[in-house]
N, C-alpha and C positions, 0 to 999 in steps of 0.2 A: 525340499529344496526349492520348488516354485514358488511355491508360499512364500519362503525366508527372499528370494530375488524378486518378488512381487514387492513385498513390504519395501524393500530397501530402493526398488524403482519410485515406489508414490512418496515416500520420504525425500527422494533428491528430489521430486518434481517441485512437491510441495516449499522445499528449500530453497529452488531455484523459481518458480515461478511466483511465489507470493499472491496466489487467489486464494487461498482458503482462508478461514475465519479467522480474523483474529482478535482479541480484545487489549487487555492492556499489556498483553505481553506484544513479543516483538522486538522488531531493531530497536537499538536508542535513537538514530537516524534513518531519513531516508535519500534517496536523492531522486530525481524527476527524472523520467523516462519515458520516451517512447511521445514525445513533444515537439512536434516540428521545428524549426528554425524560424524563425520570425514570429513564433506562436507565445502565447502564456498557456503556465498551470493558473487556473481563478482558483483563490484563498477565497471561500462562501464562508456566511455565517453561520447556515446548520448543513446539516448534508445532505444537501438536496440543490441540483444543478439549477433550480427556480428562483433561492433562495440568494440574498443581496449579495455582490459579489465587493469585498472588503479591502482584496490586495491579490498580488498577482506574485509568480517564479516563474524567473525566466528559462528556456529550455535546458540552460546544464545548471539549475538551482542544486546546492547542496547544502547539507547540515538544516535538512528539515525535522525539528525534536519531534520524535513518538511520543502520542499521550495515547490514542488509541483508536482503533477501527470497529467500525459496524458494518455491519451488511454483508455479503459475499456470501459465499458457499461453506458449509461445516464440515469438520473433515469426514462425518458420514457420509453426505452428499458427496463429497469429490474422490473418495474412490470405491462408491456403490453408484453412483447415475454413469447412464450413456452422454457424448458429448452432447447432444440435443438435449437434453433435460440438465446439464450444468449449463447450458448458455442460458436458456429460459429460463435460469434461477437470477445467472446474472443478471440481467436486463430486468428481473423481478425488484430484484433485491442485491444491487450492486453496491460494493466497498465505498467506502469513503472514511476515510483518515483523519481524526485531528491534529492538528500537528502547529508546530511553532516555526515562523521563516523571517528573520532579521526584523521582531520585535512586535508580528504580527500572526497572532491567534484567529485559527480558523480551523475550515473542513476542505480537503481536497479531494477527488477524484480518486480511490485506491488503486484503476487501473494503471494510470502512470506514476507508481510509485516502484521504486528496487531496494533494496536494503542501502543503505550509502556507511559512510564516515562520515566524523566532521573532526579535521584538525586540530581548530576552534580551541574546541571541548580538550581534547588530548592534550595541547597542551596546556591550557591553565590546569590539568589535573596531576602535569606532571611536576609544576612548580611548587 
């Protein structure tokens, strides 16, 4: 029975927090989180915070299209490491997202990213 409530704890974490690994699976959208007010998400060209910075979302951006993430934690790592050893993965080897936002292909930050909608999308799919 621990077992079975273990599993189903690191599944919701994993569903609700959006750190672990992911490739081209994923939301179709995301939206921008955890971005201050006054602040931008930077749209870079590769993923890497060095790297040219191309376009910018503003803190409640939404309908950012998923193409795919690199970097972050596997889900061996994040529920076999203590938290000290998932942060030092992070900071190793942190997420970053490609992603599409009103007509501008880039890489952003995977930390502030959460699963979103886009309207948008919904309904030209229902016409």
């Amino acid at each position: 029975m621990k077992t079975c409530l273990r599993g189903l704890v690191v599944l919701l974490f994993v569903l609700i927090n959006h750190d672990a690994f992911s490739e081209a699976d994923g939301p179709d959208y995301w939206e921008v989180h955890g971005v201050e007010s006054g602040d931008v998400l930077n749209i870079r060209q590769e993923a890497n915070w060095r790297s040219k910075k191309i376009g910018e979302i503003p803190p409640d951006g939404k309908c950012l299209k998923n193409f795919k993430c690199v970097g972050g934690l596997t889900f061996d790592e994040f529920t076999s490491l203590s938290e000290a050893e998932k942060n030092k993965i992070k900071k190793e080897r942190p997420r970053w997202c490609y992603i599409e936002y009103e007509g501008i292909k880039g890489w952003v930050a995977g930390r502030y990213l959460r699963e979103g909608f886009c309207e948008e999308n919904s309904k030209n799919s229902i016409q």
